[in-house]
One Martini backbone bead per residue (centre of mass of N, CA, C, O) as a GRO file, in nm:
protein
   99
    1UNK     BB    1   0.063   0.065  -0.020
    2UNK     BB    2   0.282   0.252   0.010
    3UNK     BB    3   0.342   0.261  -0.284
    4UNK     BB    4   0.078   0.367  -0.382
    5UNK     BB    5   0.104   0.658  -0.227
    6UNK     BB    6   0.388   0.726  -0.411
    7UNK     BB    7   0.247   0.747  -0.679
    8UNK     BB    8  -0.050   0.907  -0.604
    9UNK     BB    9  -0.015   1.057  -0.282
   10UNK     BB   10   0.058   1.141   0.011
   11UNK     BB   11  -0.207   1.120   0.289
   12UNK     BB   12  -0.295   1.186   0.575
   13UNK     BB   13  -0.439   1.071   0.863
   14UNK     BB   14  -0.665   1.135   1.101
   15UNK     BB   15  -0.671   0.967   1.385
   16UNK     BB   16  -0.925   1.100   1.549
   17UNK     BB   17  -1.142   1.036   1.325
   18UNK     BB   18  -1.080   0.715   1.265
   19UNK     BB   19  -1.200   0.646   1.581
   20UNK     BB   20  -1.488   0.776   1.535
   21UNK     BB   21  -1.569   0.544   1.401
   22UNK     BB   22  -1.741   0.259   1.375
   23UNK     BB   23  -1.717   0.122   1.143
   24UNK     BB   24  -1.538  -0.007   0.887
   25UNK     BB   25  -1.632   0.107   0.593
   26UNK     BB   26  -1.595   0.364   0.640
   27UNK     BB   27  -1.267   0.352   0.757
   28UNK     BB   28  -1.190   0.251   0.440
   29UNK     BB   29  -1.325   0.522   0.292
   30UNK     BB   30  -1.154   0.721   0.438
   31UNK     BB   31  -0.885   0.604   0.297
   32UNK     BB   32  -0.956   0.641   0.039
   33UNK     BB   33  -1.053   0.958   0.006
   34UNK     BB   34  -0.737   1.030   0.120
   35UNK     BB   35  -0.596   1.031  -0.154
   36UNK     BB   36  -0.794   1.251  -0.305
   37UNK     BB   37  -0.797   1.521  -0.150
   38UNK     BB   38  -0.595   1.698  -0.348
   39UNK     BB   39  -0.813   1.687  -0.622
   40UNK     BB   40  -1.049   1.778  -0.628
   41UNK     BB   41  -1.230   1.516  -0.759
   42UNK     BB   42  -1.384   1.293  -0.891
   43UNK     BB   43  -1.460   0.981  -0.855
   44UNK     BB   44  -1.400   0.644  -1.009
   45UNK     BB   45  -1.572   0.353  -0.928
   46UNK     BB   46  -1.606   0.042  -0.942
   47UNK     BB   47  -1.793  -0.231  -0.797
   48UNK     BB   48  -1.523  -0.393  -0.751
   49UNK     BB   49  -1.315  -0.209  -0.640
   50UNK     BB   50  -1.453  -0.156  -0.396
   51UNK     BB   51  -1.472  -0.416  -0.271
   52UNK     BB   52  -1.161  -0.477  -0.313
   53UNK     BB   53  -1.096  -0.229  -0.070
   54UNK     BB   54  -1.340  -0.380   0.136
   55UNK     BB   55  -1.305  -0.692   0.096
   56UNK     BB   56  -1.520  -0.843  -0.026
   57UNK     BB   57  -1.517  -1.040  -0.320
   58UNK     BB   58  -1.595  -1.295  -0.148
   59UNK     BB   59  -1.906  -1.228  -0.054
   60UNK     BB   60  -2.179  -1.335  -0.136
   61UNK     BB   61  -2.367  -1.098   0.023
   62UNK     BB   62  -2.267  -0.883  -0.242
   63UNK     BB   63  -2.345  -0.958  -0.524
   64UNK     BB   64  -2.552  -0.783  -0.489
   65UNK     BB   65  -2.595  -0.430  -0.535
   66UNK     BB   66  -2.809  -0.363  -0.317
   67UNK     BB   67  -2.647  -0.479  -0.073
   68UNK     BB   68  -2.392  -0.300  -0.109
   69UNK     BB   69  -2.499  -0.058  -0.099
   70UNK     BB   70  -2.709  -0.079   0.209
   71UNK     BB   71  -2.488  -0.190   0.374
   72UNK     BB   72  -2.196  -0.067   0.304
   73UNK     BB   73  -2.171   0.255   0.151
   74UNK     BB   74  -2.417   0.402   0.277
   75UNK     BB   75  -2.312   0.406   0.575
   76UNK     BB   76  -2.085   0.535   0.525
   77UNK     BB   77  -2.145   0.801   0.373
   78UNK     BB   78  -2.265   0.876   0.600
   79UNK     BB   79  -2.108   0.898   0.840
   80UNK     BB   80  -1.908   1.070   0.720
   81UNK     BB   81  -2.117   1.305   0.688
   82UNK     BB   82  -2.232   1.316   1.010
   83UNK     BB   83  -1.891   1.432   1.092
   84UNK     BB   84  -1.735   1.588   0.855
   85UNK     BB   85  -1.507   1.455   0.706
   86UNK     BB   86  -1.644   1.352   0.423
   87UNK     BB   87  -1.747   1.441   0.115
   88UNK     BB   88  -1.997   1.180   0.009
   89UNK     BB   89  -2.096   1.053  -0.288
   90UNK     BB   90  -2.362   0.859  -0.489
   91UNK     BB   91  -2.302   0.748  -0.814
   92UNK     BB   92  -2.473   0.571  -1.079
   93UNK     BB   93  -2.349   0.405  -1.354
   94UNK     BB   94  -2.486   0.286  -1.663
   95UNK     BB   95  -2.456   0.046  -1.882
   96UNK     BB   96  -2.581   0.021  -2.216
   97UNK     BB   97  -2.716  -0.241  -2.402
   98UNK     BB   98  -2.708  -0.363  -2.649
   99UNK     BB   99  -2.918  -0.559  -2.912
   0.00000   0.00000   0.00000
């Protein structure tokens, strides 16, 4: 991870807001987050690299995406949201399959 931070650009994480998390995936979302804080820009994630940066990847009661959105993201950028650590917000953007 540290090679990614350096590739990336290393953001500090501030330890007393980290600790104020209930959540786990909170505590992971605030970590992704804090990568991107200097870039002020939109971040676009599919939900695959999601799971797998929330380890869920192999966890079969999130493969439906309603169950992995309602359990998982959404409570976290909630937690986020509710404390003012970070302000984030979540868009789906569906694929249009050709016919």
């Amino acid at each position: 991870m540290l090679v990614n931070y350096k590739e990336s650009g290393y953001t500090p994480l501030n330890l007393a807001m980290m600790f104020s998390l209930k959540g786990i995936y909170a505590y992971r979302m605030y970590e992704l987050l804090r990568m991107w804080s200097n870039t002020k820009s939109i971040i676009n994630y599919t939900v695959q690299e999601l799971k797998e940066f929330l380890m869920l990847d192999n966890k079969k009661s999130y493969n439906t995406y309603a169950n992995f959105k309602n359990k998982v993201i959404l409570p976290a950028i909630n937690e986020l949201n509710d404390l003012n650590i970070e302000e984030a917000d979540l868009e789906r953007k569906k694929k249009i399959r050709k016919r």
